[in-house]
PAZANU-414854 format. One record per residue (C-alpha): x, y, z. Coordinates in pm, whole numbers. Layout:
% PAZANU-414854
[[X,Y,Z]];
...
END
This chain:
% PAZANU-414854
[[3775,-6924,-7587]];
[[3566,-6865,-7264]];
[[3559,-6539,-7049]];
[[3807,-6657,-6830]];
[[4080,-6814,-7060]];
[[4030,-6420,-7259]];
[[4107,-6209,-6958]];
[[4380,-6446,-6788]];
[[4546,-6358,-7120]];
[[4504,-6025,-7152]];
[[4600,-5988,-6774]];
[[4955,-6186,-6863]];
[[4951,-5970,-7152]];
[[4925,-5666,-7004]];
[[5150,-5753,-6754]];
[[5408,-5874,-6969]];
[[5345,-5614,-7237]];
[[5379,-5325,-6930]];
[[5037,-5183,-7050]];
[[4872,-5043,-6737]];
[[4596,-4982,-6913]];
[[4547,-5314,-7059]];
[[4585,-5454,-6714]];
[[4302,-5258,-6533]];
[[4053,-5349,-6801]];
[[4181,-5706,-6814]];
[[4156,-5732,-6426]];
[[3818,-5563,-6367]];
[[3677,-5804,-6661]];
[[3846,-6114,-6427]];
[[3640,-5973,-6135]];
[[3266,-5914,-6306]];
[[3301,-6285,-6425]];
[[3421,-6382,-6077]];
[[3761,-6518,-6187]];
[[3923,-6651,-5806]];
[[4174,-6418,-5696]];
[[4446,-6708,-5678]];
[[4401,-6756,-6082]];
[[4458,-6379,-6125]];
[[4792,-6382,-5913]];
[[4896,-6698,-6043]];
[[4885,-6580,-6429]];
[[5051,-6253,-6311]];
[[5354,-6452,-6164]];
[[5379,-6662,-6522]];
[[5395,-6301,-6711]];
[[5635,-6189,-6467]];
[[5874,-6491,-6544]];
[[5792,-6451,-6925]];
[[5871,-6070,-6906]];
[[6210,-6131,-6650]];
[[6323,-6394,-6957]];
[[6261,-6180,-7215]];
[[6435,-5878,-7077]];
[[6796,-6083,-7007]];
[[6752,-6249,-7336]];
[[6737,-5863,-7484]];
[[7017,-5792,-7235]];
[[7210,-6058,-7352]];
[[7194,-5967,-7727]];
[[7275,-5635,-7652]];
[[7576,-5720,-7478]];
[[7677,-5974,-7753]];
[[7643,-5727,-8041]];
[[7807,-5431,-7925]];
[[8114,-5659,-7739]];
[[8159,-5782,-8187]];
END
């Protein structure tokens, strides 16, 4: 995996994931290998969607299980 596939991941990661810490390191690594800034907001958008999906599928169970 090349530098750039590595910390586009760990940046959706992190964002997903809500590990702050995860996401500075992943984001300052995007920047010393000159990652384009478009790349870097585009992956966070995917995570975003990823973590929105997974929170009202969670919401959803909830709701289902305790409404049994």
């Amino acid at each position: 995996m090349d530098e750039k596939i590595r910390e586009l991941t760990g940046i959706a990661a992190a964002v997903a994931g809500h590990c702050q810490k995860c996401f500075i390191y992943h984001y300052s690594e995007a920047k010393k290998f000159k990652i384009e800034q478009k790349d870097i907001e585009e992956v966070i958008e995917f995570a975003k969607a990823i973590r929105s999906a997974g929170n009202k599928g969670m919401d959803e169970f909830v709701k289902n299980t305790v409404s049994q």
